[in-house]
mmCIF file as Biopython writes it, N, C-alpha, C and O atoms, coordinates in Angstrom:
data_model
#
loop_
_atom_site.group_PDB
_atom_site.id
_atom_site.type_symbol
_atom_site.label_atom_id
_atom_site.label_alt_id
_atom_site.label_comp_id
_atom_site.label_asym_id
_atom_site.label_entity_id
_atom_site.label_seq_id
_atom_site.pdbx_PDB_ins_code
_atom_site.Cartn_x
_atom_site.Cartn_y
_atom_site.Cartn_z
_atom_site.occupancy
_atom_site.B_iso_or_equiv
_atom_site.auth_seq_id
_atom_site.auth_asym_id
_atom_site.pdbx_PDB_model_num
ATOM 1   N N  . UNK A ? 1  ? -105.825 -48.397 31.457 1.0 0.0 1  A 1 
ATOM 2   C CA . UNK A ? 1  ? -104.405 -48.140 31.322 1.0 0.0 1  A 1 
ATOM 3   C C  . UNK A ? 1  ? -103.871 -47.589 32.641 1.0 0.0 1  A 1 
ATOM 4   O O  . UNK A ? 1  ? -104.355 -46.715 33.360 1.0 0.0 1  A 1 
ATOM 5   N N  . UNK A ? 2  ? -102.827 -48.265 32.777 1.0 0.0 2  A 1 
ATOM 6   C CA . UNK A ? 2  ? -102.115 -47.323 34.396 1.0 0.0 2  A 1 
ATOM 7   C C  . UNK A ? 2  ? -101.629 -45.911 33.982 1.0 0.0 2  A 1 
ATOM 8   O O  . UNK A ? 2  ? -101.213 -45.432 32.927 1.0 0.0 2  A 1 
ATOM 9   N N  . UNK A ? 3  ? -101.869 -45.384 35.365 1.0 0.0 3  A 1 
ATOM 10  C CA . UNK A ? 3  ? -101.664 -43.822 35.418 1.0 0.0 3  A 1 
ATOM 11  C C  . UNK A ? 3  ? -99.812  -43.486 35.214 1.0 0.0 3  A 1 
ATOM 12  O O  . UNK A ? 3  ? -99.516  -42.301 35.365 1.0 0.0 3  A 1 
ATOM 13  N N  . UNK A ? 4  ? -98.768  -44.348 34.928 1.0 0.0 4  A 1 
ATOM 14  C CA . UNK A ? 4  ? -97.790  -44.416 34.599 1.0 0.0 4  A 1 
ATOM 15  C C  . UNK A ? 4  ? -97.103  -45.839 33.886 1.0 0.0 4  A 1 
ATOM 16  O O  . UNK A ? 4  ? -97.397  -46.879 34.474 1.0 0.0 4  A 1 
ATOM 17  N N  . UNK A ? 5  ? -96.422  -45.938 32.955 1.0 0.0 5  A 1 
ATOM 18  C CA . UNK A ? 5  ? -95.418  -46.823 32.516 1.0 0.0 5  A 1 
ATOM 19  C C  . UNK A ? 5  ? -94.086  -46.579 32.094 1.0 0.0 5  A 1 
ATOM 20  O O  . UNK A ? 5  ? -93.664  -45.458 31.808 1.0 0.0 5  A 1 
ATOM 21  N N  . UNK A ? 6  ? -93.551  -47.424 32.062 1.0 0.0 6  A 1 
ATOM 22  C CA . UNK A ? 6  ? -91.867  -47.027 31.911 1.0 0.0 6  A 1 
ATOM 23  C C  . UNK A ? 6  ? -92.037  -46.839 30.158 1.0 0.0 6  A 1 
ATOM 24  O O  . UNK A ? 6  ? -92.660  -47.418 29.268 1.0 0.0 6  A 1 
ATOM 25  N N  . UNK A ? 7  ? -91.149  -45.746 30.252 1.0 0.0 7  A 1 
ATOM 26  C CA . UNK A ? 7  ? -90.914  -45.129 28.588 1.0 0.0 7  A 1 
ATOM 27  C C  . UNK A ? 7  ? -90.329  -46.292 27.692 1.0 0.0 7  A 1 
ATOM 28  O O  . UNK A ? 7  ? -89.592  -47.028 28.348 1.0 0.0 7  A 1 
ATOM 29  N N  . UNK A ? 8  ? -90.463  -46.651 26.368 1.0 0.0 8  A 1 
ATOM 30  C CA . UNK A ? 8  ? -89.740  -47.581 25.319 1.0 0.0 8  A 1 
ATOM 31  C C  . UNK A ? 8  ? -88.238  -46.676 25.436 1.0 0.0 8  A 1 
ATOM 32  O O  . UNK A ? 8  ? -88.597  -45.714 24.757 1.0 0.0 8  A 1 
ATOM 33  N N  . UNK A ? 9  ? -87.655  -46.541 25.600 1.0 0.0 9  A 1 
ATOM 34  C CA . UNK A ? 9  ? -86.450  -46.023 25.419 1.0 0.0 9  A 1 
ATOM 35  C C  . UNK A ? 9  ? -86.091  -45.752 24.121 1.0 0.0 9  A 1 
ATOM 36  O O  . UNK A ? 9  ? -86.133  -44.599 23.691 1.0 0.0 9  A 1 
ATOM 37  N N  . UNK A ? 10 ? -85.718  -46.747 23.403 1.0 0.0 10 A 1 
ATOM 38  C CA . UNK A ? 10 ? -85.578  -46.769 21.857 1.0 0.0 10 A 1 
ATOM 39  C C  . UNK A ? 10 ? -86.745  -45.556 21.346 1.0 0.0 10 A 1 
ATOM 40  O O  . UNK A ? 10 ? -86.209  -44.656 20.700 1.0 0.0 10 A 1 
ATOM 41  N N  . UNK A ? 11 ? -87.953  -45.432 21.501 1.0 0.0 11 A 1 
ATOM 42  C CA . UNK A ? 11 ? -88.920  -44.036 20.532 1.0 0.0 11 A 1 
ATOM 43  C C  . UNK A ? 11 ? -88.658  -43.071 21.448 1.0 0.0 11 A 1 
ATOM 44  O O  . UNK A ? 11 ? -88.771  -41.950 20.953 1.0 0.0 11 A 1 
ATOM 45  N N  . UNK A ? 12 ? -88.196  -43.077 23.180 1.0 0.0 12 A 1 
ATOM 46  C CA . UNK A ? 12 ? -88.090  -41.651 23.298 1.0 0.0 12 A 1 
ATOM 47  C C  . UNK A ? 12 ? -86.620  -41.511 22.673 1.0 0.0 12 A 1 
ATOM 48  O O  . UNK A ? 12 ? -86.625  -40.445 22.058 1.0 0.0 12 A 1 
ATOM 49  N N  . UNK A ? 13 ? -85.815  -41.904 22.602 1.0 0.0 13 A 1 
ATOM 50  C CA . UNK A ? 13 ? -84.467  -41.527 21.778 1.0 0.0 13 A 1 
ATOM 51  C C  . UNK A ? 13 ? -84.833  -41.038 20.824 1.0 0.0 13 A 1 
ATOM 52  O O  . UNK A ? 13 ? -84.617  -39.830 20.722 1.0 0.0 13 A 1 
ATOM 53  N N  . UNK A ? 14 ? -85.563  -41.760 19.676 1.0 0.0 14 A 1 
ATOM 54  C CA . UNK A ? 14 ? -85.911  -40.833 18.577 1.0 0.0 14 A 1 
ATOM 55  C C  . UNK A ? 14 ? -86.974  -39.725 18.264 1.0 0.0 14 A 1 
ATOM 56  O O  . UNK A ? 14 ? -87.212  -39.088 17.237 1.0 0.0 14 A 1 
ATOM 57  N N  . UNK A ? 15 ? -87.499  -39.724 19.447 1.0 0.0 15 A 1 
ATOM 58  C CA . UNK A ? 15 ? -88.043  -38.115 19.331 1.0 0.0 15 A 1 
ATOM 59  C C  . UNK A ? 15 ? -86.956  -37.347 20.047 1.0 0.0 15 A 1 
ATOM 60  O O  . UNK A ? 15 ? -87.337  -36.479 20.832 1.0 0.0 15 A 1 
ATOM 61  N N  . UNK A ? 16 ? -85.800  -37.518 19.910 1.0 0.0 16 A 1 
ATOM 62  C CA . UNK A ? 16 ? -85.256  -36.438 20.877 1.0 0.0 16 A 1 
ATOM 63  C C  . UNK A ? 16 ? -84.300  -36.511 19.918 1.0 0.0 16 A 1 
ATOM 64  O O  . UNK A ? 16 ? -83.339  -35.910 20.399 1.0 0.0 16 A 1 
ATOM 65  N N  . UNK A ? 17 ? -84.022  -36.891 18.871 1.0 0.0 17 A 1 
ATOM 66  C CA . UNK A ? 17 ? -82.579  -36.718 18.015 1.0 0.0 17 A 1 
ATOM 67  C C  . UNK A ? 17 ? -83.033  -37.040 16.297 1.0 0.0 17 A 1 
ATOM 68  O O  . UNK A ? 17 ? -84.054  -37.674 16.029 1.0 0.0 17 A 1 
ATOM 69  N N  . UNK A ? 18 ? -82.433  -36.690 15.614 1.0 0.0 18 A 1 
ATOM 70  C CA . UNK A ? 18 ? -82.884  -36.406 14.284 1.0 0.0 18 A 1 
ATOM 71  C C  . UNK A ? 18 ? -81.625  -37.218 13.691 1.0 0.0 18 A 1 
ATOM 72  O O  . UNK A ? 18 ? -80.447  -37.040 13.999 1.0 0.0 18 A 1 
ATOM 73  N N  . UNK A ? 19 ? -82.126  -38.123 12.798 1.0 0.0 19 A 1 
ATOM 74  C CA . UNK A ? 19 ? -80.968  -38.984 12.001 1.0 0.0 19 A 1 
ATOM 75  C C  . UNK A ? 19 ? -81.195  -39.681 11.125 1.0 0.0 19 A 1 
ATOM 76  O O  . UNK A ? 19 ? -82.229  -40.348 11.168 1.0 0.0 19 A 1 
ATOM 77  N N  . UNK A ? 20 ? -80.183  -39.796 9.850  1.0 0.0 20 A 1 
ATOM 78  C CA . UNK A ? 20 ? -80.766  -40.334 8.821  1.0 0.0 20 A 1 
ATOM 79  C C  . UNK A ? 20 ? -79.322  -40.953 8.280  1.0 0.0 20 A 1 
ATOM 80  O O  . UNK A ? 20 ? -78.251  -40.945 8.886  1.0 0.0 20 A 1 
ATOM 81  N N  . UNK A ? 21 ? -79.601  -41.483 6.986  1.0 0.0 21 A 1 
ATOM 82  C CA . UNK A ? 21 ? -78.215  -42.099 6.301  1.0 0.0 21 A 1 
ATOM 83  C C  . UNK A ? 21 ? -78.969  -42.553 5.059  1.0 0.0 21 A 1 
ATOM 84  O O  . UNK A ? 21 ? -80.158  -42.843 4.925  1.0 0.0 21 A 1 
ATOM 85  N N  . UNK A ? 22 ? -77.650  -42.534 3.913  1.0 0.0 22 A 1 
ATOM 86  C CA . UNK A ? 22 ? -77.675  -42.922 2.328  1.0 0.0 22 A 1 
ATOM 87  C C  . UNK A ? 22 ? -76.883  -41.987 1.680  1.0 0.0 22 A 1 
ATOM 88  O O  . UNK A ? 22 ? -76.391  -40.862 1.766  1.0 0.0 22 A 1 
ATOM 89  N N  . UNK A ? 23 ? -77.015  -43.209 0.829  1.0 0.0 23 A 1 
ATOM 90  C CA . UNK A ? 23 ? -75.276  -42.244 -0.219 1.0 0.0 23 A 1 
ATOM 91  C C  . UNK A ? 23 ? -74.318  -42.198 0.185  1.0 0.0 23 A 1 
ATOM 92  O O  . UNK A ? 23 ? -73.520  -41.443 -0.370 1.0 0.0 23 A 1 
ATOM 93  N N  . UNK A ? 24 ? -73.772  -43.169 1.657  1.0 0.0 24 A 1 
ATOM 94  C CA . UNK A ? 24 ? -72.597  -43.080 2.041  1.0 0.0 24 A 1 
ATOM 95  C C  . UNK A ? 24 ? -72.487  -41.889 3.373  1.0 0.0 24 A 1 
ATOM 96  O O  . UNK A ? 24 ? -71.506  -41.805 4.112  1.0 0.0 24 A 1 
ATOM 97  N N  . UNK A ? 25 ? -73.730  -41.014 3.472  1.0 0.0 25 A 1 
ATOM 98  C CA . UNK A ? 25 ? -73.555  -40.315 4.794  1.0 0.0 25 A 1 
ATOM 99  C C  . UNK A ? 25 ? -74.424  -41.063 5.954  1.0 0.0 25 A 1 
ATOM 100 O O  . UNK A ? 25 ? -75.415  -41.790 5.893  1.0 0.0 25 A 1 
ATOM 101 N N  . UNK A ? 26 ? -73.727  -40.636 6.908  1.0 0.0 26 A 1 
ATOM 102 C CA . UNK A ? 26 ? -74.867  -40.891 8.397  1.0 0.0 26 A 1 
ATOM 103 C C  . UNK A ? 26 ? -74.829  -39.404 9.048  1.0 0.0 26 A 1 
ATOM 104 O O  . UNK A ? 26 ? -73.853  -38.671 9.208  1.0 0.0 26 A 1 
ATOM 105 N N  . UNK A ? 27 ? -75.402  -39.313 9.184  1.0 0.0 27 A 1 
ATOM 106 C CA . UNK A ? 27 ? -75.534  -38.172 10.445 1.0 0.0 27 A 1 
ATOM 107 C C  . UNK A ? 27 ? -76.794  -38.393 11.428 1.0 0.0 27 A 1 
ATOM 108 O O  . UNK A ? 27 ? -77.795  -39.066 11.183 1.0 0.0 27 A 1 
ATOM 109 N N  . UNK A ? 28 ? -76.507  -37.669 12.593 1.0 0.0 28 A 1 
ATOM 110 C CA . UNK A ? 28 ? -77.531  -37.721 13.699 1.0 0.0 28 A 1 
ATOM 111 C C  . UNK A ? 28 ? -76.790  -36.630 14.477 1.0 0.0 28 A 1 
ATOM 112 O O  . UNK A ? 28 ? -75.603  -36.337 14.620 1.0 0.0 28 A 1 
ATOM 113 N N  . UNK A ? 29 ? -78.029  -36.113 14.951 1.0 0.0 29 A 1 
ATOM 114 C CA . UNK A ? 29 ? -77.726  -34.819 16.039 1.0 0.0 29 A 1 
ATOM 115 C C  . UNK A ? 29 ? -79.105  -34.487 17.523 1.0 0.0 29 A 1 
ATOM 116 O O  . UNK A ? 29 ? -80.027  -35.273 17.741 1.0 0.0 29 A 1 
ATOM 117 N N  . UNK A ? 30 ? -78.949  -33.610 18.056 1.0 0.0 30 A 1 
ATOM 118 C CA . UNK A ? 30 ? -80.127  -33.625 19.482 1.0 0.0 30 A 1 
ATOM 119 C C  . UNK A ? 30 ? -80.772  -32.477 18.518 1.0 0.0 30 A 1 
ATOM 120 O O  . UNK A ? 30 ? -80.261  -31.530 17.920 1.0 0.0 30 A 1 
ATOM 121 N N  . UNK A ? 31 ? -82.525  -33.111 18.651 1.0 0.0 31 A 1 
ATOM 122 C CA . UNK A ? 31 ? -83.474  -32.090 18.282 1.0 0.0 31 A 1 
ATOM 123 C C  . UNK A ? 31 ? -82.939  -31.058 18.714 1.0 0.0 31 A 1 
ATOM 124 O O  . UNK A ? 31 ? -82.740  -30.317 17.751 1.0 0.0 31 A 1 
ATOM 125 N N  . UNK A ? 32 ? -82.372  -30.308 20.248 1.0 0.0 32 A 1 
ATOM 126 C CA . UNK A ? 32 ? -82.288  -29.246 20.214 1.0 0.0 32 A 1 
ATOM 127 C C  . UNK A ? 32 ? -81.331  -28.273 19.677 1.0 0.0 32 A 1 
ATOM 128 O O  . UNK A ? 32 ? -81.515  -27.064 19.821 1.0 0.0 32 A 1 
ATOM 129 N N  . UNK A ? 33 ? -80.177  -28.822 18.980 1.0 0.0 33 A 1 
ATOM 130 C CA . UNK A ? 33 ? -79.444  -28.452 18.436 1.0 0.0 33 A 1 
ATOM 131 C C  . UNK A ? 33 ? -80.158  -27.795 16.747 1.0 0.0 33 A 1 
ATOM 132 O O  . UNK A ? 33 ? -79.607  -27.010 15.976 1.0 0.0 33 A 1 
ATOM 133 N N  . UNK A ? 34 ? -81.443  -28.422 16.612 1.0 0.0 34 A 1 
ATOM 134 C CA . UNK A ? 34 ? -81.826  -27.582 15.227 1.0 0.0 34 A 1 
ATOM 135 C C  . UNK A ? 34 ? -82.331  -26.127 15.257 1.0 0.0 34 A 1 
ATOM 136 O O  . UNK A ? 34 ? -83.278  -25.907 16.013 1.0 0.0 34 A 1 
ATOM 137 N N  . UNK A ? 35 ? -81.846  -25.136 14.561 1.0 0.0 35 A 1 
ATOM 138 C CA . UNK A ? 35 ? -82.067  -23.975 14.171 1.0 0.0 35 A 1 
ATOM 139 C C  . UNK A ? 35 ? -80.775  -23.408 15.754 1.0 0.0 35 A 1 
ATOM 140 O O  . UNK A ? 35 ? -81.015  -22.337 16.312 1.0 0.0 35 A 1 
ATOM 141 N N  . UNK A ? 36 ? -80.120  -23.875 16.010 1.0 0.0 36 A 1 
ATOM 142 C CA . UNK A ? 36 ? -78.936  -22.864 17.045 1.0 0.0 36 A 1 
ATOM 143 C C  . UNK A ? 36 ? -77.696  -24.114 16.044 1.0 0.0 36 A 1 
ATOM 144 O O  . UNK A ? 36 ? -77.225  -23.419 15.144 1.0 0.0 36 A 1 
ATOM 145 N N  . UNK A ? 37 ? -77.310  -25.055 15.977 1.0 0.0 37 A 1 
ATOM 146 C CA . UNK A ? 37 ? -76.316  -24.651 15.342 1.0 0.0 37 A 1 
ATOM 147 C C  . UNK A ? 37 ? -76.039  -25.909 14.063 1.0 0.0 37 A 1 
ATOM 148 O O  . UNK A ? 37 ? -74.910  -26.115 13.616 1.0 0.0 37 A 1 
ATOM 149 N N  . UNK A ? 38 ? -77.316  -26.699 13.576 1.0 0.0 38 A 1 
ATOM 150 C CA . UNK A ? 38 ? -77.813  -27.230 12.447 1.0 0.0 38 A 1 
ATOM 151 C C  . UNK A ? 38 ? -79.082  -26.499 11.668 1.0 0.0 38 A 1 
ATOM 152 O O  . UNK A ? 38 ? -80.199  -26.254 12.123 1.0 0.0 38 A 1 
ATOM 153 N N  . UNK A ? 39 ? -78.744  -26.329 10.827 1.0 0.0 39 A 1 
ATOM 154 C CA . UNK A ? 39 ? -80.093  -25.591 9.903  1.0 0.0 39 A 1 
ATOM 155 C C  . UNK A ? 39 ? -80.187  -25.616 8.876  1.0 0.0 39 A 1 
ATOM 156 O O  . UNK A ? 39 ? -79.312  -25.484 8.019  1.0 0.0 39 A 1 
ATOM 157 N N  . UNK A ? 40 ? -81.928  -25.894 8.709  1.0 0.0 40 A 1 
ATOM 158 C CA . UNK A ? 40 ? -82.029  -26.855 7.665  1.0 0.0 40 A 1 
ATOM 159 C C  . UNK A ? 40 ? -82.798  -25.828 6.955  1.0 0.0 40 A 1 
ATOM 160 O O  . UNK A ? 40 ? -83.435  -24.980 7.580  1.0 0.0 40 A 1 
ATOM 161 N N  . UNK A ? 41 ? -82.759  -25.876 5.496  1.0 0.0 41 A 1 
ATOM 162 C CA . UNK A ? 41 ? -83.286  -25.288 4.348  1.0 0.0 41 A 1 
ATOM 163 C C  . UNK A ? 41 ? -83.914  -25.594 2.987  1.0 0.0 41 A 1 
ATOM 164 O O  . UNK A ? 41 ? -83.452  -25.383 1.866  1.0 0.0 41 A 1 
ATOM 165 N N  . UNK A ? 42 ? -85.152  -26.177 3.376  1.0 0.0 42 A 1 
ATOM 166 C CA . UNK A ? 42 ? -85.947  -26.864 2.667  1.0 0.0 42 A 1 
ATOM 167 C C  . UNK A ? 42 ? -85.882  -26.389 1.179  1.0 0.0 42 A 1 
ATOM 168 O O  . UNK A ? 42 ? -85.971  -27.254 0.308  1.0 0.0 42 A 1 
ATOM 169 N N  . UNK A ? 43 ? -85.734  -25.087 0.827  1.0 0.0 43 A 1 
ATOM 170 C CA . UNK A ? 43 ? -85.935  -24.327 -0.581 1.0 0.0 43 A 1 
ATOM 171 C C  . UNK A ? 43 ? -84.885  -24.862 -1.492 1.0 0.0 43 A 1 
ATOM 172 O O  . UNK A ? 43 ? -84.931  -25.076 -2.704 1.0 0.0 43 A 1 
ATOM 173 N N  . UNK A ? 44 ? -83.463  -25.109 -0.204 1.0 0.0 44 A 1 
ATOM 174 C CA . UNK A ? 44 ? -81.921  -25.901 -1.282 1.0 0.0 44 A 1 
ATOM 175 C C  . UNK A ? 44 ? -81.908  -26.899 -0.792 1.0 0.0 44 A 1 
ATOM 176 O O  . UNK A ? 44 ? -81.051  -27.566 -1.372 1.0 0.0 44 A 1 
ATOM 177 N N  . UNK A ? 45 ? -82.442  -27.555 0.109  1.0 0.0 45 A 1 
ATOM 178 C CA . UNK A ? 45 ? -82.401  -29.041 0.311  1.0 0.0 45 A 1 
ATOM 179 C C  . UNK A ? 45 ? -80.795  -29.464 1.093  1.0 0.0 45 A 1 
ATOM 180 O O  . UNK A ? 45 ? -80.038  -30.430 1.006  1.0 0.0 45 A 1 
ATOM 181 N N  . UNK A ? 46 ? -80.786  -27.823 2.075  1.0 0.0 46 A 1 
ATOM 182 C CA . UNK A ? 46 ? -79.342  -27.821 2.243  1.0 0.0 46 A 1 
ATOM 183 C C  . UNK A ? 46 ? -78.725  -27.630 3.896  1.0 0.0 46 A 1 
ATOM 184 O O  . UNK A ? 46 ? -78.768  -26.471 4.310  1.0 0.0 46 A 1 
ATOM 185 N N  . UNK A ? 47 ? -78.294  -28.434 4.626  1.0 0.0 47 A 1 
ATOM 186 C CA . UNK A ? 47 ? -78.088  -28.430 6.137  1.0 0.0 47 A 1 
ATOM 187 C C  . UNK A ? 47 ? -76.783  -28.204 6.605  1.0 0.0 47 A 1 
ATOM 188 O O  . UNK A ? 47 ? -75.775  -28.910 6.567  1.0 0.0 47 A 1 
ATOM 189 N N  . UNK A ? 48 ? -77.057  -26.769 7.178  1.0 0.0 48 A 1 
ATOM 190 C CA . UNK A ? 48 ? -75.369  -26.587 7.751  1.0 0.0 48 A 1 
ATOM 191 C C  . UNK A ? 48 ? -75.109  -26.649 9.152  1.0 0.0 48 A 1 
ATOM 192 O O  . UNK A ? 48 ? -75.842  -26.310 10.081 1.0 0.0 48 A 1 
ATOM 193 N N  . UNK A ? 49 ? -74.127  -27.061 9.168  1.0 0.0 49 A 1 
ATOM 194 C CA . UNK A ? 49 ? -74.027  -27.397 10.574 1.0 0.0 49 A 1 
ATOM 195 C C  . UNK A ? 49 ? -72.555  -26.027 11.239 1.0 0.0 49 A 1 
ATOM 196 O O  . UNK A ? 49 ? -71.428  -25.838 10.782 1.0 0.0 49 A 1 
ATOM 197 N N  . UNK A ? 50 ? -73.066  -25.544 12.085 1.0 0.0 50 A 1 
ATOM 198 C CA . UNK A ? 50 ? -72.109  -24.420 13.145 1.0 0.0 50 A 1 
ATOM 199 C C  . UNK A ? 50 ? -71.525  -25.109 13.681 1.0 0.0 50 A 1 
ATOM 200 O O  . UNK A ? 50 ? -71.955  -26.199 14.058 1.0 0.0 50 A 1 
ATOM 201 N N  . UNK A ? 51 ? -70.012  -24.560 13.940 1.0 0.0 51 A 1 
ATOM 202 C CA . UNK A ? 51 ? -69.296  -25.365 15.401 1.0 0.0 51 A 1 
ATOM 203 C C  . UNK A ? 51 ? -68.837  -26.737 14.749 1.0 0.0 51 A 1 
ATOM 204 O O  . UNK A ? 51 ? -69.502  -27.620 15.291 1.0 0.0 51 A 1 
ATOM 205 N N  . UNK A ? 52 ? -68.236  -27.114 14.093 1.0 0.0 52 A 1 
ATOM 206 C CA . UNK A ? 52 ? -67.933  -28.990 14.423 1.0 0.0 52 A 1 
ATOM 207 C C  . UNK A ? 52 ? -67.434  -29.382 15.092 1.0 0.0 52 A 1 
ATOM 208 O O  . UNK A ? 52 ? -66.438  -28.717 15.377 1.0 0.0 52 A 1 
ATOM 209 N N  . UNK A ? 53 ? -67.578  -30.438 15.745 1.0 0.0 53 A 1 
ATOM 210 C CA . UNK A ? 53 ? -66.974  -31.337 16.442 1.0 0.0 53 A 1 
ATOM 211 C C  . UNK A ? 53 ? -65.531  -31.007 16.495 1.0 0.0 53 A 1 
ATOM 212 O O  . UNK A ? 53 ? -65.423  -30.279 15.509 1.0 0.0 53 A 1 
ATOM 213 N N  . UNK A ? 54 ? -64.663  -31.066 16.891 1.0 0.0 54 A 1 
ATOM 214 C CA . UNK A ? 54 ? -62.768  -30.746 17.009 1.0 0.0 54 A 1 
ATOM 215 C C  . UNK A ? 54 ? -62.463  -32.172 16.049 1.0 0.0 54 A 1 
ATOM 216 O O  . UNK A ? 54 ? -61.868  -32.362 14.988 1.0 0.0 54 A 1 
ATOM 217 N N  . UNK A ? 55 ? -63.191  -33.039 17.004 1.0 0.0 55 A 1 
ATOM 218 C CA . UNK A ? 55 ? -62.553  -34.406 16.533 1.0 0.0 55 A 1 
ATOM 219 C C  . UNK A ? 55 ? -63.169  -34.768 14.612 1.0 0.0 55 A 1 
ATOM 220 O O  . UNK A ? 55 ? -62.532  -35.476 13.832 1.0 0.0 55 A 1 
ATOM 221 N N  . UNK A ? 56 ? -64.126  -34.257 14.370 1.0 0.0 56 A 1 
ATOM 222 C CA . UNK A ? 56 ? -64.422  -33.851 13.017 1.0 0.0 56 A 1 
ATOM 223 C C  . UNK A ? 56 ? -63.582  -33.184 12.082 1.0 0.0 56 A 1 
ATOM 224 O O  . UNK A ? 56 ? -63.088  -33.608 11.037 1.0 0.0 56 A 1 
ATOM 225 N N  . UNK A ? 57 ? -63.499  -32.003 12.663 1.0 0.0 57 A 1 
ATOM 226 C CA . UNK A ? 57 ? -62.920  -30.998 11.960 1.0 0.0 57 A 1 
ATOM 227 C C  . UNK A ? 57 ? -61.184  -31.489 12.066 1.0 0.0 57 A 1 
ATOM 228 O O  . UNK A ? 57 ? -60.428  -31.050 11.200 1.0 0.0 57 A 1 
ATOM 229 N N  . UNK A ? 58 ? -60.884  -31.982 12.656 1.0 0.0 58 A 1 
ATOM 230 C CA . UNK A ? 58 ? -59.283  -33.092 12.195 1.0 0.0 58 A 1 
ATOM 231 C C  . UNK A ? 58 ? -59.330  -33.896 11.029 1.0 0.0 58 A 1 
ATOM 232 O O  . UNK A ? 58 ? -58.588  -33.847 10.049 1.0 0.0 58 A 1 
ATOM 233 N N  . UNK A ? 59 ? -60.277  -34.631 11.250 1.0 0.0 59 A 1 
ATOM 234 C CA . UNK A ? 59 ? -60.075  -35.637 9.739  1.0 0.0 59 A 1 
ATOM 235 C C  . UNK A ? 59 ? -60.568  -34.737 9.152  1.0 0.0 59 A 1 
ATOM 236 O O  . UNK A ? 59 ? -59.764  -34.637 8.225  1.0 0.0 59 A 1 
ATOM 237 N N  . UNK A ? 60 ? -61.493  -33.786 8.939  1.0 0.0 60 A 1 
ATOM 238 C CA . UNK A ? 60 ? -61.506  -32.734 7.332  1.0 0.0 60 A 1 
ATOM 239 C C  . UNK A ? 60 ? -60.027  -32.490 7.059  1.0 0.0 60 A 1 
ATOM 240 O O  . UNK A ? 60 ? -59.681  -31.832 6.078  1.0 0.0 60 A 1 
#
């Protein structure tokens, strides 16, 4: 194997961002954004998100 190759782009994207969809939601966010201002709570099965987007928080 060579001592370097160019990254798949597409799998390093998804180790670097967390995203899912069903039931009519999508969401996706940057791994590092979990536990500073997405957090997730396995016991309620329940993810809040800090801060929204401006452009979010308009259409709410």
């Amino acid at each position: 194997m060579a001592e370097s190759f160019p990254p798949d782009r597409t799998t390093f994207k998804q180790l670097t961002k967390y995203s899912g969809s069903g039931g009519g939601l999508t969401i996706n966010f940057d791994a590092l954004l979990l536990d500073e201002r997405v957090f997730w709570d396995p016991a309620t099965d329940t993810l809040t998100i800090k801060g929204t987007p401006p452009n979010l928080r308009e259409q709410l």
